[in-house]
LODRENGU-391697 format. One line per field, with one value per residue (C-alpha): y negated, x negated, z; residue in one letter; residue number from 1. Coordinates in steps of 0.1 Angstrom, whole numbers. Example, Ala and Ser with C-alpha at 12.3 -4.5 7.8 and 13.67 -1.06 7.14 Angstrom:
BEGIN
yy: c(45:11) .
xx: c(-123:-137) .
zz: c(78:71) .
res: c(A:S) .
n: c(1:2) .
// end
This chain:
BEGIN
yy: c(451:433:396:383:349:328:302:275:253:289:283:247:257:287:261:234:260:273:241:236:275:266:228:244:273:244:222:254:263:220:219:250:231:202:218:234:203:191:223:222:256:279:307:286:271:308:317:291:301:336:324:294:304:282:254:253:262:232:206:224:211:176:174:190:166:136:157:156:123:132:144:106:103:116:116:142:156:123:116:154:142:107:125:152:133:109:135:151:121:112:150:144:112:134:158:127:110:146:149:117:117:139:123:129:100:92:66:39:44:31:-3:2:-3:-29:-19:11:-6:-29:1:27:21:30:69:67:62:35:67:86:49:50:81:75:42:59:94:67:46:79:90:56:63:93:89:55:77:103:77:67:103:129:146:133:157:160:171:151:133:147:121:129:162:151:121:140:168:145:132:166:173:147:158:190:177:162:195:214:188:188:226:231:203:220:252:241:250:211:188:148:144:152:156:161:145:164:201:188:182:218:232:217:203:172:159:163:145:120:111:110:90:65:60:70:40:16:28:43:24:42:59:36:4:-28:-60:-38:-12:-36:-55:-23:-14:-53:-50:-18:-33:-57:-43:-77:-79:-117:-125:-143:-162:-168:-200:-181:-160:-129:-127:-98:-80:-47:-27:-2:17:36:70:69:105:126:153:175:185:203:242:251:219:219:186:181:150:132:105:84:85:53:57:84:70:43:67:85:50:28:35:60:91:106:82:94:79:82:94:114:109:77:50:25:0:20:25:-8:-19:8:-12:-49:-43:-17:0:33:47:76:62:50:67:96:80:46:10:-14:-39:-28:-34:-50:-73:-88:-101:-112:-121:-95:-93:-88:-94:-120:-138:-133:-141:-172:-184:-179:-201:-180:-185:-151:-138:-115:-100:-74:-67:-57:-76:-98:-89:-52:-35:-73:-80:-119:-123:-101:-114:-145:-131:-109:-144:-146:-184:-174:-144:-136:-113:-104:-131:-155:-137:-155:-119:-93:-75:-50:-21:16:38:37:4:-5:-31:-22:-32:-44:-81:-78:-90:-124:-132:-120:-141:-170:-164:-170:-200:-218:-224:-240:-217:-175:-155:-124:-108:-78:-67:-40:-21:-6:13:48:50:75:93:108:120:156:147:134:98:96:101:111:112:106:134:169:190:231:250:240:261:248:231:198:195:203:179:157:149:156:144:113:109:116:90:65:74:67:33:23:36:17:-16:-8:-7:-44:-56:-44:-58:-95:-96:-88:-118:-142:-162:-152:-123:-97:-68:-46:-21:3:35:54:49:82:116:114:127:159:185:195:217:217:253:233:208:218:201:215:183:164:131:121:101:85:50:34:0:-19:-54:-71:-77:-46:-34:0:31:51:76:82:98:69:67:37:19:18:12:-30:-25:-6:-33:-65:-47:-41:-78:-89:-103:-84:-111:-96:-75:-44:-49:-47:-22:3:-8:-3:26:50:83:79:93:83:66:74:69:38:26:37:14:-12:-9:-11:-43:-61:-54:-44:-54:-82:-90:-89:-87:-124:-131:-133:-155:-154:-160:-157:-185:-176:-191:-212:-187:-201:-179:-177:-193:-218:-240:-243:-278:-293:-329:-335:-327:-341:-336:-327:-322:-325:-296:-285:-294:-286:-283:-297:-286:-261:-229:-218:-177:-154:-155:-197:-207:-242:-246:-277:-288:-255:-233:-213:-213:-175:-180:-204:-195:-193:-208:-208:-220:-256:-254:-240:-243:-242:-247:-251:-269:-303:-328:-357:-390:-378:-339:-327:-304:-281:-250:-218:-186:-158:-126:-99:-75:-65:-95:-121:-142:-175:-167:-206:-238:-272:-303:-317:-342:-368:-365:-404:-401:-422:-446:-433:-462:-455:-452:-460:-433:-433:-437:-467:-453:-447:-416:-405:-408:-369:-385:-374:-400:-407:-390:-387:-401:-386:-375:-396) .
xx: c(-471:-486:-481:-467:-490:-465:-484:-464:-482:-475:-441:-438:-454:-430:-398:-413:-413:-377:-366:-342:-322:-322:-308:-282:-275:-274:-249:-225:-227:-216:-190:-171:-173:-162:-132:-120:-122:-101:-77:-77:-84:-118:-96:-82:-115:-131:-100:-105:-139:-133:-99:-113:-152:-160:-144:-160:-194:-187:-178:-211:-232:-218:-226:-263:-264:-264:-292:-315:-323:-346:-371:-378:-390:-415:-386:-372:-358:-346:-327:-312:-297:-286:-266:-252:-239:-224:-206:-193:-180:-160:-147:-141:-114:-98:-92:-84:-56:-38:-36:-14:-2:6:-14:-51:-82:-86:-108:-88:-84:-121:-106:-78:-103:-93:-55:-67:-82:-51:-29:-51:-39:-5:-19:-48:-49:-72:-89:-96:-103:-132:-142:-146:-164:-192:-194:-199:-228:-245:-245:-260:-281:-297:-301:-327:-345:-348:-360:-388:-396:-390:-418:-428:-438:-472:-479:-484:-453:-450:-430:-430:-416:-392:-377:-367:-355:-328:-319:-318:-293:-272:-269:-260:-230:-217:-221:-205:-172:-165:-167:-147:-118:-119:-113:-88:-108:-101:-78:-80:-44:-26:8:7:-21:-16:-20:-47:-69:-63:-68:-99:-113:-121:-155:-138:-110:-121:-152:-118:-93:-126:-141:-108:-85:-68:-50:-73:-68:-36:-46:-36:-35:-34:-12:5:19:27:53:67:76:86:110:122:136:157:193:216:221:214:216:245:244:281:292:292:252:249:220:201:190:165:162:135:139:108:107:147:161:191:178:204:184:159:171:158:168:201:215:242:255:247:224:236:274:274:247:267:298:286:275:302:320:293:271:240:220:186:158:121:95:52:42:49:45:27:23:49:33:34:74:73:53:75:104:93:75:92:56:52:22:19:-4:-32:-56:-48:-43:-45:-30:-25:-22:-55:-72:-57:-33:-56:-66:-44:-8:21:53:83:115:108:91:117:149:127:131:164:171:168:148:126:118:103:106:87:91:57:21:17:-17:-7:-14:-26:7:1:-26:-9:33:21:7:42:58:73:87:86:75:87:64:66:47:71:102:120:120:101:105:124:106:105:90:57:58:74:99:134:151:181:165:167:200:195:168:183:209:180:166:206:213:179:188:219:211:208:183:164:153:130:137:111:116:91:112:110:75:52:31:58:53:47:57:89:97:126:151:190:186:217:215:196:175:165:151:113:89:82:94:69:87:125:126:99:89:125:144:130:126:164:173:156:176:207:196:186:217:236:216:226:262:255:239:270:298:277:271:309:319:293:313:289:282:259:244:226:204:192:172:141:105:96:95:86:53:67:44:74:71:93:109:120:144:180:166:133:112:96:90:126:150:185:195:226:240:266:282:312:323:340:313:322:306:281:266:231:194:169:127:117:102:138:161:157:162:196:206:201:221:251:250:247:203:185:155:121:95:92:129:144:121:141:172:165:144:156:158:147:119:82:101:70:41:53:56:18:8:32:13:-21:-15:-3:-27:-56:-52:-50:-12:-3:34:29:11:-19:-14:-10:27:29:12:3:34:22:32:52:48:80:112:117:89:70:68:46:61:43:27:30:11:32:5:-35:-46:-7:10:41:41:72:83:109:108:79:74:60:29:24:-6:-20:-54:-76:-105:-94:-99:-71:-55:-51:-30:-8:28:64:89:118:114:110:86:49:28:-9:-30:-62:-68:-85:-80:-102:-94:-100:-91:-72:-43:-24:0:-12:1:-15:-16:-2:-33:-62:-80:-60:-65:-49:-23:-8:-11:14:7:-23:-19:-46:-46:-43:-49:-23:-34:-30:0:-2:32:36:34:63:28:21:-7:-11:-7:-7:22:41:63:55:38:43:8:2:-5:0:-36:-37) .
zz: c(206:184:180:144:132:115:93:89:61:37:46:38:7:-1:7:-18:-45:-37:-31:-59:-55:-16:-19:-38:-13:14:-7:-14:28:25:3:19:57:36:20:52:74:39:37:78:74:73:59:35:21:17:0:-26:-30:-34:-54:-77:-82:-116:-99:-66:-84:-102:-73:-57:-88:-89:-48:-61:-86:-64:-42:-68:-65:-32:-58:-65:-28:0:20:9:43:53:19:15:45:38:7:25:53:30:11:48:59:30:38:70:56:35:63:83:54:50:85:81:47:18:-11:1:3:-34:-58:-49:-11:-12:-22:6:31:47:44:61:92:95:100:122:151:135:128:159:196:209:225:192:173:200:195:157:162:190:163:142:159:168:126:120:151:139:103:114:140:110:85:114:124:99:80:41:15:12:-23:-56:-70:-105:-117:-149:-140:-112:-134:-163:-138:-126:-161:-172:-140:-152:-189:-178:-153:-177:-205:-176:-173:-209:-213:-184:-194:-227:-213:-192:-160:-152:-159:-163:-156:-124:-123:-83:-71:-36:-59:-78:-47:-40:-71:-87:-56:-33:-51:-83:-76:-59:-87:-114:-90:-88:-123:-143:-142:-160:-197:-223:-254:-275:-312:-338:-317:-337:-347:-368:-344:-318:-343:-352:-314:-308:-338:-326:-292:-309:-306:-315:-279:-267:-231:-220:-185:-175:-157:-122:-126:-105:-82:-79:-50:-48:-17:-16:18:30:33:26:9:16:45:33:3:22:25:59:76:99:114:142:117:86:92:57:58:44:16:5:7:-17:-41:-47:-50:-72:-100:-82:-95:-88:-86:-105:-86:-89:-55:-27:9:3:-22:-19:-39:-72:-66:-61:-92:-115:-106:-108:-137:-157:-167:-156:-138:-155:-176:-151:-133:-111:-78:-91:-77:-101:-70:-57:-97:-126:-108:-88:-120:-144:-144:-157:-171:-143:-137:-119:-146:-169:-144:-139:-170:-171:-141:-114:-80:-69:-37:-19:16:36:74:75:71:42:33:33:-6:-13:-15:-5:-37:-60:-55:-72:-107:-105:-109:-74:-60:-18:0:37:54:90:102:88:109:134:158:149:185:177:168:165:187:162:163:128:124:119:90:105:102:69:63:78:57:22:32:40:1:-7:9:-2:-35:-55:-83:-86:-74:-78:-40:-41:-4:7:41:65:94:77:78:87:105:124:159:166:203:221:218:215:253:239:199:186:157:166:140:139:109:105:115:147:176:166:132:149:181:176:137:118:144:148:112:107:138:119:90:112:118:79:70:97:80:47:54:75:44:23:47:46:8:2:24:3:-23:-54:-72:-66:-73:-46:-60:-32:-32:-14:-25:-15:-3:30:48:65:40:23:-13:-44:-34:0:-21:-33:-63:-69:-73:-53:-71:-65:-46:-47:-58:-57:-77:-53:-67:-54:-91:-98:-125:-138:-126:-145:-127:-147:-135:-139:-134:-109:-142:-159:-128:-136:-169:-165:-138:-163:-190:-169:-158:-198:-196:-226:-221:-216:-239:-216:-198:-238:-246:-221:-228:-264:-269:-237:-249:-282:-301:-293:-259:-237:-266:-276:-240:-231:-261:-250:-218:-226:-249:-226:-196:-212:-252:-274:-263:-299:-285:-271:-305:-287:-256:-221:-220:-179:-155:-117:-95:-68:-43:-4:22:40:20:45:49:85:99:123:134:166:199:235:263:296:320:319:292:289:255:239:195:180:144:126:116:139:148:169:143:149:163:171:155:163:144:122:151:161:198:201:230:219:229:209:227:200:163:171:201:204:238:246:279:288:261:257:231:220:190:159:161:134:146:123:126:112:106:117:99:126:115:133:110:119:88:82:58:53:76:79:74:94:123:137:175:190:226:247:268:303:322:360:380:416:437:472:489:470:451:417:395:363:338:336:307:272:254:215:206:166:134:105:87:53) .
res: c(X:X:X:X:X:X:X:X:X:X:X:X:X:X:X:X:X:X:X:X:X:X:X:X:X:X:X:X:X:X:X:X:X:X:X:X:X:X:X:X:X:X:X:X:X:X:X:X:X:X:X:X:X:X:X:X:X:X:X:X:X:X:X:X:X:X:X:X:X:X:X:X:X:X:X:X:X:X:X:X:X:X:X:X:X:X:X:X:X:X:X:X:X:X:X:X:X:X:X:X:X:X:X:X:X:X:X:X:X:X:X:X:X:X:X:X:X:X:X:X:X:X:X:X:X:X:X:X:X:X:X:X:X:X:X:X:X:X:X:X:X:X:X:X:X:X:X:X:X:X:X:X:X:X:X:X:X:X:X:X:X:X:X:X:X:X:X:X:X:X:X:X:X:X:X:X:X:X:X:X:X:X:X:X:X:X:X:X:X:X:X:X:X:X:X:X:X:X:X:X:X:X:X:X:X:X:X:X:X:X:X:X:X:X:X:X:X:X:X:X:X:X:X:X:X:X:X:X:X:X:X:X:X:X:X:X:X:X:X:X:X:X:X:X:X:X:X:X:X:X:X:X:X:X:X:X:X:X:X:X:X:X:X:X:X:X:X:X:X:X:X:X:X:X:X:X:X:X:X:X:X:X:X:X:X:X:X:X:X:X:X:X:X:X:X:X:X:X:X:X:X:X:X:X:X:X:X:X:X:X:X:X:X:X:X:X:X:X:X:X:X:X:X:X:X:X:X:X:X:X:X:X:X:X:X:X:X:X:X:X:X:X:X:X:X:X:X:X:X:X:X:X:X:X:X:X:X:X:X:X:X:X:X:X:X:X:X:X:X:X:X:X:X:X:X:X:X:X:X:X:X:X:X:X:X:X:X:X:X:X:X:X:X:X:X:X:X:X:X:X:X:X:X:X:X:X:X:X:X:X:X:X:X:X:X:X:X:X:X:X:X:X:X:X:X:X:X:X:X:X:X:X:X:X:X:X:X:X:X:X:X:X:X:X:X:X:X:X:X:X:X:X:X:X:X:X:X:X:X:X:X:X:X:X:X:X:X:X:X:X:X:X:X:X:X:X:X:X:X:X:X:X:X:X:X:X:X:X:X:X:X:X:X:X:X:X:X:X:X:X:X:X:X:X:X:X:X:X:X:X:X:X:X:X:X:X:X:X:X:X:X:X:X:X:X:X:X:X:X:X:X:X:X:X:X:X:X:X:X:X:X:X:X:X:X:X:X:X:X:X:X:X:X:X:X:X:X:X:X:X:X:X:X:X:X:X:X:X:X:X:X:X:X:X:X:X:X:X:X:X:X:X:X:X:X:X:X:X:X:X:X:X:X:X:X:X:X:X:X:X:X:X:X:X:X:X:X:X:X:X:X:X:X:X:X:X:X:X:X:X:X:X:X:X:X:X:X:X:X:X:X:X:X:X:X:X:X:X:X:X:X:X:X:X:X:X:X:X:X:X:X:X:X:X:X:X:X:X:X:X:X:X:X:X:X:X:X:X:X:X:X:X:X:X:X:X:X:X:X:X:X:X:X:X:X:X:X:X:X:X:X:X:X:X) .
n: c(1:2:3:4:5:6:7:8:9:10:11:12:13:14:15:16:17:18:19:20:21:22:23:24:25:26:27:28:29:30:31:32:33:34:35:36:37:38:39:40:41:42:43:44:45:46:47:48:49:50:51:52:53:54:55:56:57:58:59:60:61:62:63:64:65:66:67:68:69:70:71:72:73:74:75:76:77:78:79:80:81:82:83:84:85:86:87:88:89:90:91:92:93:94:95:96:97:98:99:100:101:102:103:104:105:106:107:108:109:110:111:112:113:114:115:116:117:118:119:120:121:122:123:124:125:126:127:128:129:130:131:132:133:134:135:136:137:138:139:140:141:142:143:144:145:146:147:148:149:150:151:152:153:154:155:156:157:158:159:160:161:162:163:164:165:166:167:168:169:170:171:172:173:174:175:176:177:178:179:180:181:182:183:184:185:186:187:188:189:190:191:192:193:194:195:196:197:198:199:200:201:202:203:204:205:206:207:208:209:210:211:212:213:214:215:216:217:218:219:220:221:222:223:224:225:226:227:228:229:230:231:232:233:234:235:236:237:238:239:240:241:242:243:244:245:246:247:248:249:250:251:252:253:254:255:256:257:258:259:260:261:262:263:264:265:266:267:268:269:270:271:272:273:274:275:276:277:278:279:280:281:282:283:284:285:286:287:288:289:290:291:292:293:294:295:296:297:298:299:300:301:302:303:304:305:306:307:308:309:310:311:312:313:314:315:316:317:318:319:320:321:322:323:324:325:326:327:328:329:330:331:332:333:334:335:336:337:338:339:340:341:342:343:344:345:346:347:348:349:350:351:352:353:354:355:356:357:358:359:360:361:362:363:364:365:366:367:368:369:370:371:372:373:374:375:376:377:378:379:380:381:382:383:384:385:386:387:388:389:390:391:392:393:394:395:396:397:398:399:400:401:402:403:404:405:406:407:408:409:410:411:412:413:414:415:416:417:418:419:420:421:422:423:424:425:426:427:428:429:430:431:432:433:434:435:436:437:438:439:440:441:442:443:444:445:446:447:448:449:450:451:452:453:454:455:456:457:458:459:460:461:462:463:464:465:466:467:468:469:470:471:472:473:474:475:476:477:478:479:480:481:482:483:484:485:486:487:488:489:490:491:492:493:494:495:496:497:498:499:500:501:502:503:504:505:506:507:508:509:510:511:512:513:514:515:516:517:518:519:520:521:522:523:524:525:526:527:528:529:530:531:532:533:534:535:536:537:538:539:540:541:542:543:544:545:546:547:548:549:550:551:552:553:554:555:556:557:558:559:560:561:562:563:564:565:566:567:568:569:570:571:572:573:574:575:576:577:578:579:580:581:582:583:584:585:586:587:588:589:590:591:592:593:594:595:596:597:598:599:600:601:602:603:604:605:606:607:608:609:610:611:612:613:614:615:616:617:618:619:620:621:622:623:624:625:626:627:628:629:630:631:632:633:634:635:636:637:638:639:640:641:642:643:644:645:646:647:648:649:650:651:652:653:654:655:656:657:658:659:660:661:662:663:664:665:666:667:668:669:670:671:672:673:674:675:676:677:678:679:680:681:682:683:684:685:686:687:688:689:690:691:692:693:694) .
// end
C-alpha cells in the first residue's frame, strides 16, 4: 500500500487562505457548547439553533467579530484562543448563575464582582470553590505556555488589508443589529430578562445589559416640559403633620409569596396564616415588582425611591451605577425634612449591593447591618440570618429618637439557592407536586418551612408595634418570586413579576384593598397618613392612572438623574447624609491587662463583628464576651500604640466598615506584691491603663 505524503507547509498555506470561513465555522461549533453549558442542555442548544437561525447566526458574528482582531497579530493561534476562551468562560458563569438563580449573568453582574465573591460560598462548597480556583490557575497556566510556545504566522502582514478588514467587520455588526431590531429579530427591551436570554441569545444579551444603561434622554425634554409635569402634580393637597406623627416602617421580606398560588404545589399546612390573616383584615393587594428570582436591590430602589426600573437598562442596578454617584430623591429625604429620623436595617452584610456607600446618597441617618447585631447566631440551615432579630432592632430605630421615624427593614432568611438535598430532620409543613423528589422534600419544603418562620416574625413584629404607644404604619410585602424555575402558567395568577403587600397601622386607618407597582407603594402610604411632600412621591399620588402616567414619569426620571433637574430649578436639592453604621453608636472606653499578653476591651454596644485593632491593625482573634467586653491574647502592647475598635465586615473581605474613638496605650508601671514565700510577684490587679488620644 502505498504511503500518502502529507505536506504540511501546503496545508498551512491552504488554512491561511480559508482562515476567515473556518474561524467562523470554529466560533459557530463555540457558541453552540457555549449555549448548552448556558441552557444546561446539548439538546436544548441545537434546538435553538435549528429553532432561532438569524439569531444564533448573529450572536456567531458578534463572537467573530471580536476574533478578527487576531489579524492585527503574528499570534494569531495564540490570540484566536485568548478570545475564544474568554468568551467560554463568561459561558460557563452564565451556566454557573442559572444554576443558582433565575435572572442569568448580565452587563451589570460584571460590576457585582465583588458581591459575588462575598456570597459564593453561600451557592459553592469549599470543594467546588477549589476546584474553580485550580481550573482556574491551569487556564491561566496554559494560555502563558501558549503565548511562549505556539507557532506565529509566517507570512507578510498586510496591514493595510487586515486593518480595514476589521473596521469593515465592525461596520457590518453594527448594519446587521439595526436591520435585525428593525425587523424585529431583536429587541432592545426585555420584559423578562430570564426569556430574553433564551430567545435572542447569551452574547447578545449580555453586550446590551453592559453598554445599554442609564435613561435615554425623553423626546421633547426641556424647561418647558418639566414645569408642565411639575404643575400637573399639584392637587391642593398640603401635608399636614398632626401633633402625635406616625412613623413609618417598610418590610421587604425575601423571597416572601403566597405558595398557594403555584397550581402543582400541595402543602400539609399554610405556611403564612398570619400574613393572610392581615390581609384580609388591613389594606393589602398584589405587589408589581422588577425582577424575578433575584434582584432585591431594584425592589428595593422602586420603593425608596418611587422611580421605576423600567426605564434603565435591561438588567441594570442603579445601586451598582448612578447612585454611586450622585444623590436622589427618597422618602427618606423628604420625611427628613419633615422632621423625621431614617433608618435602615439589613440582617445581612453591609457592603452587600453597595448598600454601605449608596444608603447615604438615598438620605439615610443610621444603617444597622449584620455586623452591627448584638446575635447574629441564629441562622438557617444555608447559613442566612433569620429575621426574627428584626424586631428588636426596629424597636432600637424607635426608641433612639424623641421624634418620628421612617425604617426601611430589609430581610435575608428567604433567600436562595435552595437545597436540592435534606437539611432539614422533622419539617414542620410537607410538600408533593413538583416534578421531583429534589424540588418536593428538599427545595419546596424547605423553602415553605422558612416561610413558617418569616411568617411567625411578622406576626412578633405586629403583636410588639401594637403595644408601642405611637403610631404606626407597617408596610410589608415580598421582593420577589423566588428561585425555584417556576413559569407564568405555574401561578394561579399568570405573572411572575408579582407579589403581596400588606399596610398594618394601629390607628385604625380604613381599608383599601388596591394592586400597586413597588415604585408607587410609598406613595400610597404617605397619602393615607396625610404627607403630599416630594416631586416624585406627589407625582404618583397625583397623576396615577391618568394619561401619559408612565411617559411623563420616564422624563421625570431622566431629569432628575441624568438631566438639567429643571424640576429643582436647576440645583442639587439633596446633600449626601453623613451616614452611622449601626443606630447605636459603638464605644470603646478602656482596656486592662489581666495577665501578661491577656487583655480585656471595655465599651458598649460591642458585637460579634468587634475587633481590637492596634497601630490600625486588626486582632482577628479578638473575642466577644457580651456588648461591653472584648478579649485578646497573645498580644503585646508598647507606649504610644494607638488602640481602636473596629468593625469588621462579616465577608470574605473583611473590610473595616467603622472604628471608635482611638485610645493611647500608657503602660502601667509594674507595683510588686509580696508573695506567702516572701518574694515578689507581679501585680494580677487591673491597672488604670489609658489616655485618651487628643
Amino acid at each position: 500500500m502505498k504511503k500518502i505524503k502529507i505536506n504540511r507547509g501546503k496545508v498551512v498555506r491552504i488554512c491561511n487562505w480559508l482562515s476567515l470561513p473556518l474561524q467562523f465555522l470554529g466560533v459557530c461549533l463555540l457558541y453552540l457548547v457555549m449555549e448548552a453549558i448556558c441552557r444546561h442542555s446539548l439538546y436544548e442548544a441545537v434546538s435553538y439553533m435549528v429553532g432561532s437561525k438569524l439569531v444564533f447566526l448573529y450572536n456567531a458574528f458578534l463572537i467573530f467579530v471580536t476574533t478578527t482582531l487576531v489579524y492585527l497579530t503574528r499570534r494569531r493561534i495564540f490570540a484566536r484562543i485568548l478570545i475564544m476562551s474568554i468568551w467560554l468562560v463568561l459561558g460557563i458563569i452564565n451556566g454557573v448563575v442559572l444554576a443558582c438563580r433565575v435572572t442569568p449573568f448580565t452587563g451589570p453582574d460584571l460590576k457585582l464582582v465583588t458581591e459575588t465573591l462575598r456570597i459564593l460560598n453561600k451557592y459553592l462548597s469549599v470543594g467546588m470553590v477549589i476546584v474553580v480556583i485550580i481550573l482556574f490557575l491551569l487556564l491561566i497556566a496554559g494560555l502563558v505556555w501558549l503565548a511562549i510556545k505556539a507557532p506565529k504566522y509566517q507570512g507578510k502582514m498586510y496591514y493595510r488589508l487586515n486593518i480595514p478588514l476589521v473596521i469593515a467587520a465592525v461596520a457590518s455588526f453594527l448594519l446587521v443589529t439595526n436591520v435585525a431590531l428593525k425587523e424585529r429579530v431583536l429587541s432592545s427591551y426585555f420584559g423578562n430578562i430570564a426569556f430574553a436570554y433564551e430567545d435572542y441569545g447569551f452574547p447578545y444579551c449580555l453586550g446590551t445589559t453592559f453598554f445599554n444603561t442609564g435613561i435615554d434622554c425623553p423626546n421633547g425634554y426641556g424647561e418647558d416640559l418639566m414645569q408642565e409635569i411639575v404643575l400637573s402634580t399639584q392637587t391642593g393637597e398640603e401635608t399636614k403633620i398632626p401633633e402625635e406623627p406616625v412613623n413609618v416602617i417598610f418590610l421587604q421580606l425575601e423571597s416572601f409569596f403566597d405558595p398557594k398560588q403555584v397550581e402543582f404545589l400541595n402543602l400539609s399546612e399554610d405556611p403564612i396564616p398570619n400574613f393572610r390573616r392581615l390581609m384580609e383584615e388591613y389594606t393589602s393587594g398584589y405587589f408589581r415588582v422588577p425582577s424575578v428570582g433575584a434582584g432585591t436591590a431594584n425592589t428595593e430602589f422602586e420603593t425608596i425611591t418611587g422611580m421605576s426600573l423600567h426605564y434603565f437598562g435591561p438588567g441594570e442596578y442603579p445601586y451598582k451605577s448612578i447612585l454611586k454617584e450622585k444623590t436622589c430623591e427618597s422618602v427618606p429625604y423628604v420625611l427628613k425634612g419633615l422632621g423625621y429620623s431614617t433608618h435602615a436595617i439589613h440582617n445581612n452584610e453591609a457592603n452587600f449591593y453597595s448598600r454601605k456607600s449608596v444608603f447615604a446618597n438615598l438620605g439615610f441617618q443610621t444603617f444597622t447591618s449584620e455586623e452591627y447585631m448584638p446575635d447574629i447566631s441564629d441562622t438557617t440551615p444555608t447559613d442566612w440570618v433569620k429575621d426574627h432579630i428584626l424586631t428588636d432592632e426596629i424597636v432600637k430605630c424607635l426608641d433612639a429618637t424623641e421624634g418620628p421615624d421612617y425604617i426601611y427593614t430589609i430581610s435575608v432568611q428567604g433567600h436562595g439557592d435552595y437545597p436540592t438535598e435534606p437539611v432539614l430532620e422533622d419539617p414542620q409543613i410537607t410538600v408533593s407536586g413538583a416534578e421531583n423528589r429534589e424540588k418536593n422534600n428538599y427545595s419546596w419544603e424547605y423553602y415553605v418551612n422558612q416561610l413558617k418562620e418569616m411568617d411567625d416574625f411578622i406576626q412578633e413584629l405586629v403583636d410588639t408595634l401594637a403595644e408601642y404607644d405611637e403610631p404606626v404604619v407597617l408596610v410589608m410585602y415580598g421582593d420577589h418570586l423566588p428561585t425555584m424555575g417556576l413559569e407564568a402558567e405555574d401561578l394561579k395568577n399568570r405573572y411572575l413579576f408579582q407579589t403581596q403587600y400588606v399596610m398594618w397601622d394601629n390607628m385604625g386607618l380604613e381599608k383599601k384593598d388596591v394592586n400597586l407597582a413597588a415604585y408607587q407603594i410609598a406613595a400610597e402610604v404617605l397619602d393615607r397618613i396625610g404627607i403630599h411632600d416630594g416631586t416624585v412621591l406627589s407625582y404618583h399620588q397625583a397623576r396615577r392612572g391618568t394619561k401619559n402616567y408612565q411617559v411623563d414619569l420616564e422624563a421625570l426620571q431622566y431629569d432628575i438623574l441624568y438631566g438639567k433637574q429643571y424640576v429643582y430649578q436647576g440645583q442639587e436639592p439633596f446633600m449626601k447624609t453623613d451616614l452611622q453604621l449601626g443606630v447605636v453608636p459603638i464605644t470603646f472606653t478602656g482596656i486592662d491587662e489581666v495577665s501578661e499578653g491577656t487583655y480585656y476591651i471595655n465599651g458598649e454596644n460591642f458585637t460579634a463583628s468587634s475587633k481590637l485593632e492596634i497601630n490600625e491593625e486588626v486582632v482577628e482573634d479578638t473575642i466577644y464576651l457580651s456588648s461591653t467586653l472584648l478579649m485578646v491574647r497573645d498580644v503585646k502592647l508598647e507606649d504610644g500604640d494607638t488602640l481602636a475598635v473596629a468593625q469588621q465586615s462579616n465577608s470574605p473581605t473583611h473590610r473595616v466598615l467603622s472604628r471608635t474613638n482611638v485610645i493611647t496605650y500608657d503602660a502601667p508601671i509594674p507595683e510588686p506584691d509580696e508573695e506567702p514565700d516572701g518574694t515578689k510577684g507581679p501585680s494580677l490587679i487591673p491597672q488604670p491603663s489609658v489616655t485618651a488620644a487628643q
